[in-house]
C-alpha positions in Angstrom: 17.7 15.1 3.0 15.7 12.3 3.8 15.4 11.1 7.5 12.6 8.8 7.0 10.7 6.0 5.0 6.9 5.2 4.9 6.2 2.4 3.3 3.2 0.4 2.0 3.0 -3.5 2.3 2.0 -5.6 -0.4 3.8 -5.7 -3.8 6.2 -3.1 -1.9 7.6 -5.4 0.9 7.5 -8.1 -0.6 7.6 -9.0 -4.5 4.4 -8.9 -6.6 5.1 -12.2 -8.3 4.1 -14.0 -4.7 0.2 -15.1 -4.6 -1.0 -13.0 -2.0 -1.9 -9.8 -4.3 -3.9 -11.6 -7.0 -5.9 -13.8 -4.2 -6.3 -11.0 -2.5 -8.3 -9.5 -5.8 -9.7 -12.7 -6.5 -11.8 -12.6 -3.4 -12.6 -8.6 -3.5 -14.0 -9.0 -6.9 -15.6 -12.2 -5.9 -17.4 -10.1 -2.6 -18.6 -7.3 -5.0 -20.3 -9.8 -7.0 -22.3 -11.3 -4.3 -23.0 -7.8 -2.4 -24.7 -6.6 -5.5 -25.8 -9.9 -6.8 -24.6 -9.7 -10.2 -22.3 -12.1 -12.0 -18.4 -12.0 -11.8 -17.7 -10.3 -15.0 -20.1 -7.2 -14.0 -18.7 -6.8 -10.8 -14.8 -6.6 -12.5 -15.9 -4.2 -14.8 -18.2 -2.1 -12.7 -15.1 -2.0 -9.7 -13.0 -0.7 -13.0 -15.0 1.8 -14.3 -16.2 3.5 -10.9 -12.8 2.4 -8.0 -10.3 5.1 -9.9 -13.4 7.8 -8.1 -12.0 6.6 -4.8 -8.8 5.3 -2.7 -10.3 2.1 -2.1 -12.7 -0.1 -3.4 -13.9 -0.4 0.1 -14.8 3.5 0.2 -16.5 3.0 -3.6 -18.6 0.3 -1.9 -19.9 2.4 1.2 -20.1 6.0 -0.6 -22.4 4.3 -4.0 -23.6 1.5 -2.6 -24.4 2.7 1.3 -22.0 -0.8 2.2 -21.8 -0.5 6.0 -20.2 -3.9 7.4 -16.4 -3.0 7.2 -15.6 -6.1 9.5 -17.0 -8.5 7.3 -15.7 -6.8 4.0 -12.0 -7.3 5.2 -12.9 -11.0 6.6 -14.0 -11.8 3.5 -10.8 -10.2 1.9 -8.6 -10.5 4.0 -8.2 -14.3 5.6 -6.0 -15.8 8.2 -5.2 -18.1 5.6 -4.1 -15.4 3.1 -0.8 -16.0 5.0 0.0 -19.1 2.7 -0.1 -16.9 -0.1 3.5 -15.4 0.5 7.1 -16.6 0.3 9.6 -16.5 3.1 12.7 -13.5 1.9 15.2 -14.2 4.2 17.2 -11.1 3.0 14.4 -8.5 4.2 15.1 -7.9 7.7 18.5 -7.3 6.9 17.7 -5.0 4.5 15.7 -2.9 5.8 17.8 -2.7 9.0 20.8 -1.7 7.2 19.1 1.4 5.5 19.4 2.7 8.9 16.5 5.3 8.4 13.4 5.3 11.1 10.9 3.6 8.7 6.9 3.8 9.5 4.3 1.3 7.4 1.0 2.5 5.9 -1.6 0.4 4.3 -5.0 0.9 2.7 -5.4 -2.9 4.1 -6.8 -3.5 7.9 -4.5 -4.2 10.7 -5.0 -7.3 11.3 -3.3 -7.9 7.2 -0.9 -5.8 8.4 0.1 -7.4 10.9 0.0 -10.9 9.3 1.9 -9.8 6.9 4.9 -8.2 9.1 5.1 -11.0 11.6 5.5 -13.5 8.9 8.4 -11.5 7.5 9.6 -11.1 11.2 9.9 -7.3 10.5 7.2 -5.8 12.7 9.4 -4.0 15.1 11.6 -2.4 12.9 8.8 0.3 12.2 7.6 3.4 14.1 4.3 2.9 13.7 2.0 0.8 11.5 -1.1 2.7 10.6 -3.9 0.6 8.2 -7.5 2.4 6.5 -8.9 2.1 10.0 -6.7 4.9 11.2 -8.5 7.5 9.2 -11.9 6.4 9.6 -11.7 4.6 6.2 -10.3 7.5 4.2 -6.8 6.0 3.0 -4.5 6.7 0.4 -4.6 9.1 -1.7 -6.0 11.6 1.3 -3.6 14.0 2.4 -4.5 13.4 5.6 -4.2 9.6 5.4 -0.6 11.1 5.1 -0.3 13.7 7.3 -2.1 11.9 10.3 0.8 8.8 10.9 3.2 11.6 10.0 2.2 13.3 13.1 1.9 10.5 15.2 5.8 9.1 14.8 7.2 13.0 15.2 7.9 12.6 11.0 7.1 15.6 8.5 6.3 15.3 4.8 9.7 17.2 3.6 11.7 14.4 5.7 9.8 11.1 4.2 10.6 9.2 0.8 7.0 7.4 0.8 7.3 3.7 -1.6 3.9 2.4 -3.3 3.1 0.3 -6.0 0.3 2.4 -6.7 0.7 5.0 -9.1 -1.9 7.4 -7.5 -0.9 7.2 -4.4 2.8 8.4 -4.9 1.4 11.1 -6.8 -0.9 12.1 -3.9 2.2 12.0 -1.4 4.2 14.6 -4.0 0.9 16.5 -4.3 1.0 17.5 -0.2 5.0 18.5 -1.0 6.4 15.0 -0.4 8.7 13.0 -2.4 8.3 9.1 -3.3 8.8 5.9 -4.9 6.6 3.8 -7.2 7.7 0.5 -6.9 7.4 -0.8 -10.8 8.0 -4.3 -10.3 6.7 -5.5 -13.5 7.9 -2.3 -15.3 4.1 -1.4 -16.4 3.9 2.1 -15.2 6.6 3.6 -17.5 4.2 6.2 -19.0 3.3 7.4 -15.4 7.0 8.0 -14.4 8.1 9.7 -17.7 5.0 12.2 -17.0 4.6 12.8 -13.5 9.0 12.8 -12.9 8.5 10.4 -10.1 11.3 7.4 -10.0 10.3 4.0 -10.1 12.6 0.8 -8.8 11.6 -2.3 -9.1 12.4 -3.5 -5.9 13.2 -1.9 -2.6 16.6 -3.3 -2.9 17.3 -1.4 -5.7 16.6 1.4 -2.8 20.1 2.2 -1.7 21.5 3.7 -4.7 18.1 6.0 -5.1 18.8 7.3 -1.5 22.2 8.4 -2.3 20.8 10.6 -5.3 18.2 12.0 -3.5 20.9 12.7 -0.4 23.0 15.0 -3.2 
């Protein structure tokens, strides 16, 4: 049975077809090129060829490139005025309340994103606990223990939690520690993945409901 949700936040609260997520790249890949001083092209392909080693491209920068200013690197990535980047869904608080499961938010993104991010949707306080990359000393998803950790800390265990992500390796690293989860497919471009690994895929958290009830039988 499952008695509880994790969730990620961006393209999993809220729909990828906002602005926030492709900014929000636009500026990492933008910061790479100017911390190694090479041109924008070199820094895409060089972050696609090396990030799959890592959970973040954060951890990629500080394990090959000795990168030790974490504070600045989410400044740069992460603005106040990413904020404008997202549309208001009235229907999400409603939502989420009407699941009526204890829910718990985790993000490879810094708090203070986080946090941006839930207040603007007016859903912070619906969640247990939200715990961002900070919380494992910069070791996020895929780490069991970037699992495990907020697990412990709201009283949840991995046999009780359906965790939802739009990433592909990090719902497969949830079912690797004995968990069960959700990719979020939004754009339907992870079709191969679901066929092989036998992991469902929604598009949508609303399409949520009807998933619970199968995995409830």
């Amino acid at each position: 049975m499952i008695g509880h949700l994790l969730f990620d936040i961006d393209n999993t609260l809220y729909s990828a077809s906002n602005l926030m997520e492709r900014r929000i790249s636009e500026r990492m890949f933008q910061f790479i090129a100017d911390f190694l001083s090479v041109p924008l092209e070199e820094a895409i392909k060089l972050q696609h060829t090396r990030r799959h080693n890592y959970g973040t491209t954060l951890e990629w920068l500080e394990c090959e490139y000795h990168f030790n200013d974490r504070d600045t690197y989410f400044e740069a990535i992460h603005p106040a005025s990413e904020i404008s980047e997202l549309q208001p869904d009235p229907k999400l608080r409603s939502f989420l309340i009407s699941l009526q499961l204890p829910m718990t938010v985790l993000t490879n993104a810094p708090m203070a994103h986080a946090e941006r991010v839930l207040d603007f949707f007016n859903i912070r306080d619906l969640f247990l606990g939200v715990f961002d990359i900070s919380y494992n000393q910069g070791k996020g998803k895929p780490q069991p223990d970037a699992f495990i950790k907020p697990l412990t800390e709201v009283h949840k265990t991995v046999a009780e939690t359906l965790f939802l992500d739009d990433c592909p390796a990090y719902v497969q690293g949830f079912v690797q520690i004995g968990g069960q989860s959700v990719l979020i497919d939004e754009k339907e471009q992870c079709t191969d993945f679901t066929k092989t690994s036998g992991i469902p895929s929604i598009k949508s958290i609303y399409e949520l409901p009807p998933l619970l009830e199968r995995l409830s039988v």
